[in-house]
N, C-alpha and C positions, 0 to 999 in steps of 0.2 A: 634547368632541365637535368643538368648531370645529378644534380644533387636527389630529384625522384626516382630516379635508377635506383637508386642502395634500395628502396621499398616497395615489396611487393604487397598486391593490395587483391587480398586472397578473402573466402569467407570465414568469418568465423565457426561454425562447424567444421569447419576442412579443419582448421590451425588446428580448434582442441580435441579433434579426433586423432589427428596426427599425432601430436605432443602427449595426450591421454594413451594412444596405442602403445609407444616409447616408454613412457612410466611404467604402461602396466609388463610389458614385456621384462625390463629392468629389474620391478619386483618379483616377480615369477621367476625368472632365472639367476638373479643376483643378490636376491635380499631374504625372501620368507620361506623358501623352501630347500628341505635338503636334498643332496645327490643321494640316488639312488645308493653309488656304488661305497662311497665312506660313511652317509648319512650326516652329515654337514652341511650348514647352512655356509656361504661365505666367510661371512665374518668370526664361526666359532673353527673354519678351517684357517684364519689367520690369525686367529688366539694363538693357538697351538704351536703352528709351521714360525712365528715371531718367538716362541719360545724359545723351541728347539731352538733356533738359529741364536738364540743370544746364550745358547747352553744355558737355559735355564730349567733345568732337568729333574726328575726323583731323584738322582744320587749326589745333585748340590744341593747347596745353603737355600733356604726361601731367598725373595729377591723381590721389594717393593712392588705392590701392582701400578702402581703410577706409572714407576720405568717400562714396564711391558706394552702397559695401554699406550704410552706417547711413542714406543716403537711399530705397536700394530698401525694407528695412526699417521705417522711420517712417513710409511715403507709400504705399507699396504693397503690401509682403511682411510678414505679421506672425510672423515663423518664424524661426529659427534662424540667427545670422550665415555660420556653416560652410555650411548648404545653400547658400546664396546666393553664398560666394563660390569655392565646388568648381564651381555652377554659369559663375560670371564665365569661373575657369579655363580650365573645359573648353571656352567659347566662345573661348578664345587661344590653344588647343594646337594647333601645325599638323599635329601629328601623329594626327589625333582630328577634326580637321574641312576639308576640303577648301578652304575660303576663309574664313579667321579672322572673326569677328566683330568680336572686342575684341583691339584690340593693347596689349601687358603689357611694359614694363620690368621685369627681376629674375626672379628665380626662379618659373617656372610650372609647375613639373614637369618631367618627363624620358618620356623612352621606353622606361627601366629601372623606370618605378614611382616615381620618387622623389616627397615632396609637394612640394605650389610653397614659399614661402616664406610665413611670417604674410602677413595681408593691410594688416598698417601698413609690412612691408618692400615693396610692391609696388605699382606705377605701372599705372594703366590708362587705356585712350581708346578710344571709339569708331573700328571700322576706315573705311576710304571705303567701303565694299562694303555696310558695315553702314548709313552715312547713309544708301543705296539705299533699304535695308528702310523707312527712317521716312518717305524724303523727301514730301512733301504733305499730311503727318498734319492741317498746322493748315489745311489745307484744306476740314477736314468729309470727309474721304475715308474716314473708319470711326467706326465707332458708340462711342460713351466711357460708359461705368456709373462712378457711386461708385466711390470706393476702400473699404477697410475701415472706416473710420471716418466714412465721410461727407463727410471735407474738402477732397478734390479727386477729381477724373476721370482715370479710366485709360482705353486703349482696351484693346477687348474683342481684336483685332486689330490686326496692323500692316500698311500698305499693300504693303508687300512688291513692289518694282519686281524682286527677284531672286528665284528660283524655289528659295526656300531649302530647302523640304523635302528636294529629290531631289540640289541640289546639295551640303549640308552633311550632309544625312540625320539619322537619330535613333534614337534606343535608351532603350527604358526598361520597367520591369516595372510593374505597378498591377495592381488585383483582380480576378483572371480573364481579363485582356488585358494581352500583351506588346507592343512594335513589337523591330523591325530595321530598320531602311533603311539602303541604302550611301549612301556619298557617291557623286556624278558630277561629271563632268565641264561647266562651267558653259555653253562653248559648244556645245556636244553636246544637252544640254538646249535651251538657248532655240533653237538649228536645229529642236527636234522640237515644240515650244511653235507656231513660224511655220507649220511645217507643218499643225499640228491645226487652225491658225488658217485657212491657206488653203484644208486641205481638210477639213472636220468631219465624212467620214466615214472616217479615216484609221484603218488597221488596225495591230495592234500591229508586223504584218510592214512598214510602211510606217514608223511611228515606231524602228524598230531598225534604220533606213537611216543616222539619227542617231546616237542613243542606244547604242552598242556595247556599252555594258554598266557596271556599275560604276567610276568612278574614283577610286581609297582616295590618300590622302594619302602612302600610305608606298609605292605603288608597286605592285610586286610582279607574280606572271601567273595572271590567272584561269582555268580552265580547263571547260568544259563549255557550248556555246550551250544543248541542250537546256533544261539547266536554268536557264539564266539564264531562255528565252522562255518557259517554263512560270512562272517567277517573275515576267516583268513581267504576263502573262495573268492570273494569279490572285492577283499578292500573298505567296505562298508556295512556295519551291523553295530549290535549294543549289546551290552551284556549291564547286570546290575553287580554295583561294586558298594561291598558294605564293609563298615566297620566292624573289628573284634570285639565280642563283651561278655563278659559274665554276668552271672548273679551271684551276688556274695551274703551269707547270713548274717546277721549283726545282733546284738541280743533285743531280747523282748519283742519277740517276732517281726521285727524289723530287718528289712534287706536292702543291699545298694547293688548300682549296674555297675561296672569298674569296666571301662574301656580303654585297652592299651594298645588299638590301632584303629587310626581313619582310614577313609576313603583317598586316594590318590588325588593330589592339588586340591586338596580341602583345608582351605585355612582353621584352623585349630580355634584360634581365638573370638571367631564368627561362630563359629558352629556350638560353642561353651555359652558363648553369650544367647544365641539363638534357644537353645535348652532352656535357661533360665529364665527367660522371656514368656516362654510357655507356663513356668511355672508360677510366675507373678500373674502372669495375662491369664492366669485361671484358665489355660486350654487345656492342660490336662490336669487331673487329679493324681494327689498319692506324691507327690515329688516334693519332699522336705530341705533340700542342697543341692546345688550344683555346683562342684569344683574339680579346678582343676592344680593337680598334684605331681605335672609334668615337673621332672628334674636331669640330673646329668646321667640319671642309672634308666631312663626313657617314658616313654609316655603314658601318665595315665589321668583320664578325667571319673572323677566317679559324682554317681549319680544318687543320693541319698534318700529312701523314699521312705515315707511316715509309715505307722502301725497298718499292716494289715491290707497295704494297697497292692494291687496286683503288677506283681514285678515286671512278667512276662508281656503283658497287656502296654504297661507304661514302652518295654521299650521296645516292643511291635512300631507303637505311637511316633516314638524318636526315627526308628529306621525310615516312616513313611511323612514324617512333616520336618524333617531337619535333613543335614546334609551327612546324617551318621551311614545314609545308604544314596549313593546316587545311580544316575545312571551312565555309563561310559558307552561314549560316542568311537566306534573306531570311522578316520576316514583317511586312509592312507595311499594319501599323494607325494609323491617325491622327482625331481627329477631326472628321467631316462631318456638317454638319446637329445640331449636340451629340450627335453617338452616336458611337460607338468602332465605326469600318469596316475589315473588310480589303478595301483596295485595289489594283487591277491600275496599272499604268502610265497606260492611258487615259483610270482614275476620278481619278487623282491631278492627271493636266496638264488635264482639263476641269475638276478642283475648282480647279484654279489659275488657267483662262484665264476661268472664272466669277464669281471673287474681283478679275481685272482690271476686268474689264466693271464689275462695280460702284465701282470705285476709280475708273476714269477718269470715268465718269457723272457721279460725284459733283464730281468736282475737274472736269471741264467745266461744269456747275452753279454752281460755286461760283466759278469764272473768269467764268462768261455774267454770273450778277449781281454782281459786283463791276467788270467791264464796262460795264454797263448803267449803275449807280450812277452811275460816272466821268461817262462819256456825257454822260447827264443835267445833273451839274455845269458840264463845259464846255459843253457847249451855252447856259446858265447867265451862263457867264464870259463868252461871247462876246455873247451877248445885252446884255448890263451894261455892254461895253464900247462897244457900240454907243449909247448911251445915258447913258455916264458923267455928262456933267453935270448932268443932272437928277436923275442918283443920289446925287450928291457932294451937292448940295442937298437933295434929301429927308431923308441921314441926317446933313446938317450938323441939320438943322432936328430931326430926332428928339430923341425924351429920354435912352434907353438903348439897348444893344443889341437888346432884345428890340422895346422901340418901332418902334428902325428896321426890322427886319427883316419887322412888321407892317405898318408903310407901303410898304414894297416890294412886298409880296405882294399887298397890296390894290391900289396906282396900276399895278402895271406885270406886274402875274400870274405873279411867282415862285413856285416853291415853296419849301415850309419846308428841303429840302433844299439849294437853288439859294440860296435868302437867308443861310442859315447860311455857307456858300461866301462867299458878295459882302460880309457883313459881316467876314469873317475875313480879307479879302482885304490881300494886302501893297502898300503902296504903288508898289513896284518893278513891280509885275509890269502894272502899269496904259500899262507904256511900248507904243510900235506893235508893234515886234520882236515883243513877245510874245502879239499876237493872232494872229501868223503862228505861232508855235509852238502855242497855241490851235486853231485849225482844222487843222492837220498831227496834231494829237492826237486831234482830232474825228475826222478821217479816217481815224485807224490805230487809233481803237475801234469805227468801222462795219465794220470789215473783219476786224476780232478779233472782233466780236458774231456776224457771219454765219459766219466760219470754227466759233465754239464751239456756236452753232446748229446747223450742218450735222452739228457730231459727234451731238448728240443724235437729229438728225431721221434719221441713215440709220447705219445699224448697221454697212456696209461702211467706210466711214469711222473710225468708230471702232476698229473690229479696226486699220485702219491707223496709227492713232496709238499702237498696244499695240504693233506689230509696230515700227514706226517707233522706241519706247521700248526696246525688247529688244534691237533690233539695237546700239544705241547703248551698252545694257548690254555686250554682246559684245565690242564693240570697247574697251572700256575695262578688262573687268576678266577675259577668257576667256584662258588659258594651255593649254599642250600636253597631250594626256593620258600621268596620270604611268602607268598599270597599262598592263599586257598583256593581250589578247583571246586565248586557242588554242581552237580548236573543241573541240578532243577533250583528254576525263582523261584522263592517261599514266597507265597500267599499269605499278606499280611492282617490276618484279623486281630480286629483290638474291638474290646467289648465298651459297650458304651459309658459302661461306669467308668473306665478309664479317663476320659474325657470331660465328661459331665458329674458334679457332684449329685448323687441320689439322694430325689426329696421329693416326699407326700405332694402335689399341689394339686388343688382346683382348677380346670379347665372347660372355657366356654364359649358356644359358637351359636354365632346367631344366623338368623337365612340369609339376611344380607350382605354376613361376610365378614364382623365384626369378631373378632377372635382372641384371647387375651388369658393366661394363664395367672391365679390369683394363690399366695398363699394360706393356708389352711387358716389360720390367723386372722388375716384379713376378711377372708368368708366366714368364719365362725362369730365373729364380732359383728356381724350385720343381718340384715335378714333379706329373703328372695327379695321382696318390693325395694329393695335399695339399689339394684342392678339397674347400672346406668344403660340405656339404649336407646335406638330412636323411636318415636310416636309409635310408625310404621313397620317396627321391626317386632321379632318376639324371636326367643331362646328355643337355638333347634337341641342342644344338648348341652347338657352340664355334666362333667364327671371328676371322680376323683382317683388322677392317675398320679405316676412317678417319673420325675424328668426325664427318665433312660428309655421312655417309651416314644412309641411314634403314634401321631393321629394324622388320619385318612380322610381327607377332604374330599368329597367328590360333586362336582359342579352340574348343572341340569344342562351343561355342554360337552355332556361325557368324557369332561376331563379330572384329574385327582392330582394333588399333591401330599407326597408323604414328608409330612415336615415334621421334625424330631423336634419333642415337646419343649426340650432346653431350646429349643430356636424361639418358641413362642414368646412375643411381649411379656414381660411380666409388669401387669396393673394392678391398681387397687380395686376391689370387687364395687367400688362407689363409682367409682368413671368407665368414661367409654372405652372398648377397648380398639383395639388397631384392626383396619380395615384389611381384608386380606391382601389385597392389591401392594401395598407394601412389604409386604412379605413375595408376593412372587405376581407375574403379569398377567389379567386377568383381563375379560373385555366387560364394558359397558355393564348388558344385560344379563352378565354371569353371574348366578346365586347358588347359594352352599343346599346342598337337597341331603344330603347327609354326611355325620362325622364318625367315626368308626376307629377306637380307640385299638392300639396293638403293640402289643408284648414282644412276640417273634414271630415272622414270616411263616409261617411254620405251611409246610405243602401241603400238608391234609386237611387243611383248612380250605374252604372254598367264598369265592363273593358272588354274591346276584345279583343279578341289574334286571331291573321292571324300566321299561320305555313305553312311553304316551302312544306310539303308534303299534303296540302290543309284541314288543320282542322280548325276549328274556335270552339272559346270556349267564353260562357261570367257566367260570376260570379259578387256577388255586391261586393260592392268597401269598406265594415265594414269587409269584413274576410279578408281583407289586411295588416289590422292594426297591428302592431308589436311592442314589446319594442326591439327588438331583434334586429340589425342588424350587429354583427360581423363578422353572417356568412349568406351567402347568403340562403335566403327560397326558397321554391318551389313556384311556380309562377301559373305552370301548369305540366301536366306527358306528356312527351314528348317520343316517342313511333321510332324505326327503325333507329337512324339519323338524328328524324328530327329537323327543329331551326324553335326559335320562329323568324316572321320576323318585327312583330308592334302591337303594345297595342295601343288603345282609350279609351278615359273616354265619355261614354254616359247616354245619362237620360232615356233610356228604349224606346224610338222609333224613333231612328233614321236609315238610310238609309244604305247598307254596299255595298260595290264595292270593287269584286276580279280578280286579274289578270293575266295570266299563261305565262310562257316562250313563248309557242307557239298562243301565241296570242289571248288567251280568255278571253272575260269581263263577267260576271255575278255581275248581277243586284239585289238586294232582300231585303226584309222589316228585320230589328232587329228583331221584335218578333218570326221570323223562326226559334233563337235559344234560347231555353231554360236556361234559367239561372240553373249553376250547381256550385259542391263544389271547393274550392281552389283547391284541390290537383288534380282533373279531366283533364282525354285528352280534351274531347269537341268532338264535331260530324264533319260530314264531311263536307265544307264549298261547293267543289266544285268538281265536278267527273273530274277526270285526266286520261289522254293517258298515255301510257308508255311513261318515258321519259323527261314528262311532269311532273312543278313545281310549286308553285305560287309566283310571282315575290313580289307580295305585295298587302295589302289589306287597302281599305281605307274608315273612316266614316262618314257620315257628315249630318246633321239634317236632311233638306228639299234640294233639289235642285233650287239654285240661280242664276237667268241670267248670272251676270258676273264670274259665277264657270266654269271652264273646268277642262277636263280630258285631262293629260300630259303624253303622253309615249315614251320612249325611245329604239332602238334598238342597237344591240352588233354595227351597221353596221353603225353608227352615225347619224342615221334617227329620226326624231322625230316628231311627230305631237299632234296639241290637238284638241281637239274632243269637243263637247254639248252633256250630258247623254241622251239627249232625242233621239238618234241615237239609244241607245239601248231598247228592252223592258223588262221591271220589270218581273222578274221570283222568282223563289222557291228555297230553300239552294238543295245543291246538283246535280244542272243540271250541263247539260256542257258550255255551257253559248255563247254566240255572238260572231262572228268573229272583231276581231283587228285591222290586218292586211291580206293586198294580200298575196296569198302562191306565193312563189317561186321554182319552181326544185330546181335550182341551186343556192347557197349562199342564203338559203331564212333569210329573217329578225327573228331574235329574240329578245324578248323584254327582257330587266335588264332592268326596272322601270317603275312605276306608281306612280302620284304624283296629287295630288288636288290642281289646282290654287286659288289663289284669286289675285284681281288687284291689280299689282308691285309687285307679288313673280317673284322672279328669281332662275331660275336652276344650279347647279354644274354639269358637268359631267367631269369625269374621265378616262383619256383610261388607257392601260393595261402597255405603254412607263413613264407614269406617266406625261399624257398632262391634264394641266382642262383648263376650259375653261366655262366661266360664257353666260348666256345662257338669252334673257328675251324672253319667250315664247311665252308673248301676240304681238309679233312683227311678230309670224308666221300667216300664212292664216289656217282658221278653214278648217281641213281632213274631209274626207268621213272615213267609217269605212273600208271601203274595200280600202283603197289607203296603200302606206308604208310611205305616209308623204314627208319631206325635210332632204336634207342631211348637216350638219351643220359642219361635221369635214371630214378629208380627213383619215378614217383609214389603207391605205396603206401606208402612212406615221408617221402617230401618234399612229398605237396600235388599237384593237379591244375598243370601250367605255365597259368596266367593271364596272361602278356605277355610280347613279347618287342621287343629293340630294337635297332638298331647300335650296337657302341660307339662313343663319338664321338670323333675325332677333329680336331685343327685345322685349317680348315679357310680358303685364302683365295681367296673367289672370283671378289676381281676383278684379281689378280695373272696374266700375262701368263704365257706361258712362259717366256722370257727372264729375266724379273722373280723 
């Protein structure tokens, strides 16, 4: 029974929420983050305070880092050699902290990643900058606890005469709370420290008069105020941080990028290798070398780029797919009042001018009575010497020291302080000379009493000795700022030849989705009937464009993808090509209803949409533009059912002709519909009967002699028409008779199609007959006839579709061209 007492039998949730609370509290307050008021984390304040204490100082000898780590270790850190001395490190990397801490002999690392060297290969010392941090410690100037074991005193804090936190900053992850802080700039800082100091109701608009913003060790240009001032306001924001670069000329119209500064915590040999990668991995064009030509005179990588490539474009490219530009996170937590705070700027330099106040308080305290003591003594001394002989007799005549010191105190009213003094006294110092040095001592401790007095008794005073102290810091250890300020993020455009090599090729898209880019080669070498596809399928467009272009998908589920023509498959013109579905996500019953090749987004360009239940819609052709196409966009909102049936690209006045199942044409100018937003239905093209659909809608500039109009009925009838048959009307009528009505079996039209001389027709019946059609071989209908009949559908099948044959088509070839 005794023996199940020692266990208690608790649940598990209780133990590791308990034991989890304890960790995380431990890492929060003891391990990842730093104090507010020195900006030290733990263990890089027992780097330091281990230092100093073994005098291992700026104005000694280096001194093993082994010796240091197994003293922070034994005396104050009870943890692991590596944490402690990755921490030494990273206090010596200039690359990593804006005013070194610890200065290192031998290998400390690199700015490629490399590790430093063992810590028995490595020499370290306290920096001068760092003495700042400690100097007046043994003045009582911050509060000391145990160490781990009981057997000596640490401080809790270091008196911190340099504003370490914002100058060297900090980084660390712990339970639930992360920080960021950049480094700055040291005289920048202490300018906005004076400030808060002379005005304490100083706004963050007032300290950013100083403080311009981050200054990283490695340089570089930050770009974005906004967000810096939303970051020093609240503790948390971004700014974008780029790399330094030229453009340099080189002969035979050849140029290279030459970068001599990264991005802050950007490993160098990542980001070199990353470049070149691009270059092999063919993602961008123009890039003939990547090296790097970093040495002991500083850093440079350059970037070498072949004849004639666009310099500007390639290293747009670098800033936005490499780490030559990132982005910096501020999130600055540190701990105030023992709690983990996210702090603005102003919580940080009041938690710092707060932490002075009591530093100097204390160390004027501890100068007044030390002071005072003195005082005391010489006044002591001088009194004694006033009276020497009788004193020489009193303590010839004593027994011991303690004797004489007693008669003194009693005949001549020393104190036990003053007799200690007069007994210890050196012969020499009893000559006249040195009563004169006595009373000049006397006089320049009344005048030290009253001066350390006055700090205590008036608070303006003292802010003056703080200011007084900073300025002093400033002058001794504040250098130029190394980063760049630009107000504004550049907008990074890179043209697409950068990326993609430009080349002629053949492009082809079938209705069912089938997609597949061929080069000229491969097409030239074959003929149309070699074009691999299915039974059921037929070629809705062929053209002949240039990789840097984009083609415009748009599906009978009024959706579109603008996929850049370098993404497209490249096959051979003899096989099938790739389904679009692998190219981006697509449903079931979705088919390509037109392709629509494009150069540049250009606004003055406009797109139509014709839909089955008679809407028409037009939009400009820049809110198309997309980086996006893995999944298909919204094109237009397509409303009851209905599909989209054809897209045009027009230049804002051209002609629109629509045409319904039951045999209606309408006539009408483009400007009838209002250009509206991408995601919009659009108005009503054409007023519909029940029943009634529109077969299709078609655009075309001006109307030209040899143009006709081609329609087709279920019932294998077809005729073409001259537009001037019909007359010009307004969106929304119900538009000109087609066709003769019939009672019985009357005609219904599946298609409308715009000729030019030598198009020819597909049509389709329902048995799966086609049958190639050259229209201009028909006699020109009246509107009111049902045309000629070209297939026998009691035999072949109702005609179900019909289409243009397609031919190659280049649409941005010139005439000349």
């Amino acid at each position: 029974m005794a023996i199940e007492e020692k266990y208690l039998d608790l649940p598990l949730e209780e133990v590791m929420g308990d034991r989890f609370g304890r960790y995380s509290k431990y890492i929060i307050q003891d391990r990842a983050l730093p104090d507010a008021r020195d900006g030290l984390k733990p263990v890089q304040r027992r780097i330091l305070y281990a230092m100093y204490e073994e005098r291992n100082t700026h104005d000694k000898p280096f001194r093993k880092s082994a010796k240091t780590v197994g003293t922070v270790i034994g005396n104050y850190h009870p943890h692991g050699d590596s944490s402690v001395y990755e921490a030494m490190v990273r206090l010596s990397q200039t690359w990593k902290v804006r005013n070194e801490l610890v200065e290192m002999h031998g290998n400390n690392g690199s700015l490629d990643g490399d590790p430093p060297a063992a810590m028995r290969y490595t020499e370290a010392r306290l920096s001068a900058i760092a003495a700042e941090m400690i100097r007046d410690i043994d003045k009582q100037t911050v509060e000391f606890i145990p160490n781990f074991d009981d057997s000596i005193e640490e401080p809790v804090v270091l008196p911190a005469k340099i504003p370490n936190l914002l100058v060297n900053g900090s980084t660390g992850i712990s339970a639930g709370y992360a920080t960021e802080i950049p480094p700055h700039n040291l005289g920048e800082v202490i300018d906005a420290i004076i400030k808060k100091l002379e005005k304490p109701s100083a706004t963050i608009d007032d300290l950013l008069q100083f403080i311009k913003g981050p200054d990283f060790p490695t340089g570089g240009i930050i770009q974005g105020k906004e967000g810096l001032k939303k970051a020093y306001e609240t503790g948390k924001g971004k700014v974008v941080v780029r790399g330094k670069a030229k453009i340099e000329p080189l002969k035979a119209s050849r140029e290279q990028i030459v970068i001599d500064e990264i991005p802050f915590d950007v490993n160098k040999a990542v980001l070199v290798k990353r470049m070149d990668e691009l270059r092999i991995d063919r993602k961008v064009e123009g890039i003939a070398e990547v090296r790097d030509e970093t040495d002991r005179t500083g850093l440079r990588i350059v970037v070498e780029l072949k004849k004639d490539a666009d310099s500007q474009g390639i290293l747009n490219y670098l800033y936005k797919n490499t780490d030559l530009q990132i982005t910096y996170h501020f999130n600055m937590v540190a701990i105030k009042d023992k709690t983990p705070r996210l702090l603005g700027l102003l919580e940080i330099i009041d938690a710092y001018i707060s932490h002075q106040k009591d530093v100097v308080t204390r160390q004027t305290k501890f100068d007044l009575n030390k002071a005072k003591k003195r005082a005391h003594i010489v006044e002591g001394l001088i009194k004694a010497v006033s009276i020497l002989d009788e004193l020489i007799q009193t303590i010839r005549a004593s027994k011991d020291k303690q004797d004489a010191k007693n008669q003194i105190k009693a005949l001549y009213g020393f104190t036990e302080e003053q007799a200690e003094a007069i007994v210890t006294l050196q012969l020499y110092r009893l000559t006249n000379t040195d009563i004169t040095a006595l009373e000049k001592e006397a006089d320049e401790l009344r005048e030290a009493i009253r001066e350390l007095q006055l700090i205590l008794d008036d608070e303006k005073k003292l802010l003056t000795v703080i200011k007084k102290d900073l300025r002093e810091m400033k002058k001794k250890y504040a250098d130029p700022r190394k980063t760049v300020i630009e107000d504004k993020i550049e907008e990074l455009k890179i043209n697409v030849e950068v990326t993609v090599a430009s080349e002629d090729v053949v492009v082809s898209v079938t209705n069912q989705g089938y997609v597949k880019r061929t080069s000229i080669r491969s097409y030239s070498a074959s003929s149309i009937d070699d074009f691999m596809m299915k039974d059921d399928d037929y070629l809705l467009s062929l053209f002949e464009i240039n990789t840097t272009d984009h083609l415009l998908l748009f599906t009978n589920k009024g959706r579109y993808m603008p996929i850049p023509v370098h993404q497209l498959p490249e096959i051979r013109w003899k096989d099938l090509g790739q389904h679009i579905s692998n190219i981006t996500s697509t449903d079931k019953e979705e088919e390509i209803v037109k392709a629509i090749p494009i150069r540049e987004f250009d606004a003055k360009q406009n797109l139509i949409f014709f839909t089955k239940n008679g809407m028409v819609k037009k939009s400009c052709l820049d809110l198309y533009q997309s980086q996006r196409y893995t999944r298909p966009l919204i094109a237009l909102n397509l409303k009851n059912d209905d599909q989209l049936l054809n897209v045009h690209l027009t230049n804002g006045s051209s002609n629109l002709f629509i045409a319904t199942n039951k045999g209606y044409g309408l006539w009408y100018d483009e400007t009838e519909v209002s250009a509206i937003g991408q995601r919009a239905a659009g108005v009503k093209a054409i007023q519909l009967k029940k029943d009634e659909y529109v077969v299709n809608g078609i655009v075309f500039p001006e109307w030209k002699e040899q143009e006709h109009l081609f329609v087709m009925t279920q019932r294998g009838a077809c005729k073409r028409m001259k537009i001037d048959q019909f007359d010009k009307s307004s969106r929304a009528k119900k538009g000109s008779v087609m066709l003769r009505e019939l009672k019985s079996k009357p005609h219904r039209l599946i298609g409308l199609e715009l000729l030019h001389e030598l198009d020819e027709v597909v049509l389709r019946t329902r048995k799966g007959t086609s049958l190639v059609l050259s229209p201009l071989e028909l006699p020109l209908s009246e509107r009111y006839s049902n045309g000629s009949y070209v297939i026998d559908t009691d035999t072949e099948g109702e005609v179900e579709r019909i289409w243009l044959h397609t031919r190659l088509q280049k649409p941005f070839h010139t005439e000349e061209g």
